[in-house]
N, C-alpha and C positions, 0 to 999 in steps of 0.2 A: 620463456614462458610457454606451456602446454597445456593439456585439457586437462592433462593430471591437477595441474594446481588448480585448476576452476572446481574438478571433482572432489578435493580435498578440502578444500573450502568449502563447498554444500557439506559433504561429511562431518566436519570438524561443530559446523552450525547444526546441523541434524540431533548429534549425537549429544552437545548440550542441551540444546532444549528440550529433548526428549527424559531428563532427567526427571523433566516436573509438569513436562504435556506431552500423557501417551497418546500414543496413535494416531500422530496428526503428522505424521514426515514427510506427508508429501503438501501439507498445507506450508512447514515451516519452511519447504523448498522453495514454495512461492512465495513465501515473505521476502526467501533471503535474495529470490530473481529482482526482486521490488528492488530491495538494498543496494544488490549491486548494479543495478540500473541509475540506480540516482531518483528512483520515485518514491510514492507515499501510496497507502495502502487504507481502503476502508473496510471493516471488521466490522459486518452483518450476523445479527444473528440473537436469538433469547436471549435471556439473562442466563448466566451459570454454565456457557457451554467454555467458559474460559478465553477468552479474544483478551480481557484486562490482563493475565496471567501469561498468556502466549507471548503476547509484545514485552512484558516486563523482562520475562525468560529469554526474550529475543534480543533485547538490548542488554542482558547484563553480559551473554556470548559473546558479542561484537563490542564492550567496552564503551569506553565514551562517557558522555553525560544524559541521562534522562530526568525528564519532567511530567509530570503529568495534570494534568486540567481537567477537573471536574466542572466540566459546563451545568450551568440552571440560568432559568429566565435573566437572573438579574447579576449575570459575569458580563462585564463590558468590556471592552476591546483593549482599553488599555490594564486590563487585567492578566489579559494574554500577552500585548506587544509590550508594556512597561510604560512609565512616565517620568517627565520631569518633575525633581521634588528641591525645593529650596531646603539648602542644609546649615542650618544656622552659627554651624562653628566657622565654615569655612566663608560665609557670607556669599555663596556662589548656589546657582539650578546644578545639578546635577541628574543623572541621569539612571534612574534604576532598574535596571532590563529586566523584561516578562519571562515567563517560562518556556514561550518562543526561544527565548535564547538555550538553547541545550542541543545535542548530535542526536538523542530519539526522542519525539514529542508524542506523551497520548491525549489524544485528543477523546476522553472520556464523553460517551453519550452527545455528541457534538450536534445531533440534532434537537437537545434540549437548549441552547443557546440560541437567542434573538439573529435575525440573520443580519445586523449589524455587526456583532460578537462574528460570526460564521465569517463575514465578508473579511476578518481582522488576519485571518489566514491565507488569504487568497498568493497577496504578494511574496509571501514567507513559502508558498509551497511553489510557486511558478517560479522565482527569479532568487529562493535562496536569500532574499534580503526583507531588512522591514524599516519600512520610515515613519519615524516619529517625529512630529511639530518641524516638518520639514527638516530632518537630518533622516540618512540613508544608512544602516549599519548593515553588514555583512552575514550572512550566515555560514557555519562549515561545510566544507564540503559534503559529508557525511550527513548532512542534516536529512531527519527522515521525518515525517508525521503516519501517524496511525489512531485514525478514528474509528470509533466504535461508536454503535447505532442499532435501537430493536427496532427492526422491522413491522412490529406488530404493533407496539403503542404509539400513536395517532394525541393522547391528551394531553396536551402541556409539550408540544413538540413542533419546530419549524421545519416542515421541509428542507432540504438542502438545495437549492436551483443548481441550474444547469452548469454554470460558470465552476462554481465550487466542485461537481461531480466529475467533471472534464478535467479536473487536478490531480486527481488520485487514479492512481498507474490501473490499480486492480482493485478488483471490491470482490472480497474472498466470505464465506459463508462455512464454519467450522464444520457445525451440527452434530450430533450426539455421539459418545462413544462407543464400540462395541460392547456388549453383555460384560463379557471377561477384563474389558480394558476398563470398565468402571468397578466394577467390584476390587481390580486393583487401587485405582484411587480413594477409594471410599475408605478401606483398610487402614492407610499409608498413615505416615502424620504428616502434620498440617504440608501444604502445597508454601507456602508462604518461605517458608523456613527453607526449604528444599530448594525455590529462586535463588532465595540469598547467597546461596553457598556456589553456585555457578561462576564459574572465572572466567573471562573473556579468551575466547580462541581464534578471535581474527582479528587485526590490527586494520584502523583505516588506511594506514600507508597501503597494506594489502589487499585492501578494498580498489582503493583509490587505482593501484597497482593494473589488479583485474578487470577495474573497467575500464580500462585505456584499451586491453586490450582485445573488447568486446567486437572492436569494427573488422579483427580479422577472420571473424567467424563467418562464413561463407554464405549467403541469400543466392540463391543461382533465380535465373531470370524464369523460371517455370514459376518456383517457391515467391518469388517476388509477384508474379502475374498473379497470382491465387491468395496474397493477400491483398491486393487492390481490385479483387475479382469481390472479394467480401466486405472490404471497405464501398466501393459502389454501390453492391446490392442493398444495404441499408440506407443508399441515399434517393433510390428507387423502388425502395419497397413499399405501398401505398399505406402500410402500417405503421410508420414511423413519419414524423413530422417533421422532425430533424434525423437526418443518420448521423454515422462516425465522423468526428472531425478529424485534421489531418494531425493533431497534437492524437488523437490517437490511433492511425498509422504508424506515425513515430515509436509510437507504445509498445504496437503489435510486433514491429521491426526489431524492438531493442530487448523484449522480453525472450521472443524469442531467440535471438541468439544466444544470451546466459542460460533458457534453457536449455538449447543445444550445448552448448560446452560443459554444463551441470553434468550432462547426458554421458560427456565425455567423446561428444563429436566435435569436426570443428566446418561443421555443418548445417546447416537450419532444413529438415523435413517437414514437409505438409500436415505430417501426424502431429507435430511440435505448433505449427500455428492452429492446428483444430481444437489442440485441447488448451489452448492459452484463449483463445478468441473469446470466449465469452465471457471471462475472467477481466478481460481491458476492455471490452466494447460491450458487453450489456449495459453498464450502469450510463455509456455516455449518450444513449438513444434518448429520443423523445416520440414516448409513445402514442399516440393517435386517442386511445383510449387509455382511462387511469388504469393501471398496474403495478399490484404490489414488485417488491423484486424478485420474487420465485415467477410469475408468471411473467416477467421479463425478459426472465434468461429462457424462460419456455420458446418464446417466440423467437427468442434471437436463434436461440437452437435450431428451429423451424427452421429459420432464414439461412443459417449457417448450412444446411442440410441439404437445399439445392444448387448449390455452388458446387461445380462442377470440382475435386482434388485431381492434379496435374499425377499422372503416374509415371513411373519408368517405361521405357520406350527400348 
C-alpha cells in the first residue's frame, strides 16, 4: 500500500461527486478525510447551498446503504434507533431496526429534533453500536452520520450541547458558489437525476483497507509538539470555558494524516494541521460569550494564530 492509493481514492471520490456538486473539491476531500477516519461530519450552513445533495452524492460514490432522517419536534428516538413490535403471525416481539441501521446516515436539520431524539445518536456515533430495551446491536464498520443544521434559524430549534458537538470529527460550512459554477447549475437538469446515476468507486473493504493503514503516516515530534501546542492553548485561553478535549486531539491526529496521504505525502506538515484545526476544534470549544459559528471559528482562528508553527531547521 502507497500514497498513490490514498491519492486515488480522494480522486476517484472527487471526481464523482463533482458530477452533481460543482466546485466543492476540496469540501468533498474533507468529507472523504471524515470517511476514511471512521468519523461523522456536521454540514453547516443556509438552506439551498446543497449539504442534503453533497452527502447523498457522497454516499452513492462509496456504495453501501443510506438513510435519511428528517428530524421535527415530534421524531422520537425510537424513530431513529427502531423498536420492538409484537408480530402476530409468529406469536413472538421482534425487532424492527431504525434508520440508524444503514453505512451513511443523514441526519437532516438535526437541530430541529428534541434533545432526547438528539441524545438517540450519541452511542451510534461514539461506539458504532445502539441499544435498545437493553439488547446491544452492532453497527458497520463504515458507519458514518452527517448532520445538517442552519445556523441562522434559532425558531422551533434545539441547540445541540456539548456532548453531541464533541462527536462529529468536522463541522464543514459549504457556502455559495462561484458566479460561473452557478449559472452552470441553474442551466443543467434536475441535480436529483444526475445523483442517481453515480456508481459507487470505492468499496469498504478499500476503505477499511486504507485506514488501517493511516498510523503509518508519519507525525514527527515538532508536528506533534504544535498540535498539543493548540490543543493547550484553547484550555488556556480565557475565552473559552471549556477548550478541546482529548477525543479531539485524536481528531486533529487522525485527520491529519489522511490528509497528508490525500496530499500524497506520507507525512503530516504543520500547513496540514493549520488548515484542518479549525474544521475539528472550533465546533468543540465552549465559548465564554454566546457565538454564532462564523464568529466561532473567527476566534479560534485568533487563537490558532499565535501558536507558534515549528519550521525547518
Amino acid at each position: 500500500m502507497t500514497v498513490s492509493d490514498y491519492v486515488s481514492y480522494r480522486d476517484r471520490l472527487v471526481e464523482a461527486c463533482s458530477q452533481a456538486i460543482v466546485g466543492k473539491n476540496e469540501e468533498i476531500t474533507l468529507i472523504a478525510v471524515c470517511y476514511l477516519c471512521g468519523g461523522h461530519i456536521l454540514l453547516e450552513d443556509v438552506p439551498g447551498t446543497g449539504k442534503t445533495m453533497l452527502f447523498r452524492a457522497f454516499s452513492k460514490a462509496c456504495g453501501g446503504s443510506f438513510k435519511r432522517i428528517q428530524f421535527t419536534p415530534d421524531v422520537m428516538p425510537s424513530d431513529v434507533t427502531g423498536i420492538h413490535f409484537y408480530n402476530m403471525k409468529t406469536g413472538e416481539f421482534e425487532f424492527r431496526p431504525g434508520p440508524v441501521f444503514a453505512d451513511m446516515v443523514l441526519a437532516d436539520e438535526i437541530n430541529r429534533a428534541t434533545p432526547r431524539t438528539q441524545s438517540s445518536l450519541l452511542e451510534a456515533m461514539a461506539e458504532r453500536q445502539v441499544s435498545v430495551d437493553g439488547e446491544t446491536r452492532e453497527l458497520g464498520e463504515t458507519f458514518m452520520v452527517a448532520a445538517t443544521q442552519n445556523p441562522i434559524e434559532s425558531y422551533g430549534t434545539f441547540p445541540l450541547p456539548e456532548a453531541q458537538m464533541d462527536r462529529f470529527m468536522m463541522r464543514l460550512k459549504l457556502g455559495y458558489m462561484q458566479r460561473e459554477e452557478e449559472i452552470t447549475v441553474a442551466l443543467r437538469r434536475d441535480t436529483v437525476d444526475i445523483i442517481e446515476q453515480i456508481r459507487p468507486v470505492v468499496s469498504a473493504e478499500e476503505t477499511l483497507r486504507l485506514r488501517e493503514g493511516l498510523d503509518r503516516i508519519e507525525i514527527s515530534a515538532p508536528v506533534m509538539g504544535y498540535i498539543m501546542d493548540i490543543i493547550e492553548k484553547t484550555r488556556n485561553d480565557v475565552r473559552y470555558n471549556v477548550g478541546a478535549s482529548p477525543r479531539g486531539t485524536i481528531a486533529l491526529c487522525r485527520t491529519a494524516r489522511a490528509y497528508a496521504a490525500f496530499s500524497g505525502r506520507t507525512f503530516v506538515t504543520p500547513d496540514d494541521v493549520k488548515m484542518l484545526a479549525p474544521y475539528v476544534l472550533a465546533h468543540r470549544l465552549h465559548y465564554r460569550t454566546a457565538v454564532g459559528s462564523e464568529e466561532a471559528e473567527e476566534l479560534f482562528r485568533e487563537t490558532l494564530n499565535v501558536v507558534p508553527v515549528p519550521t525547518e531547521n
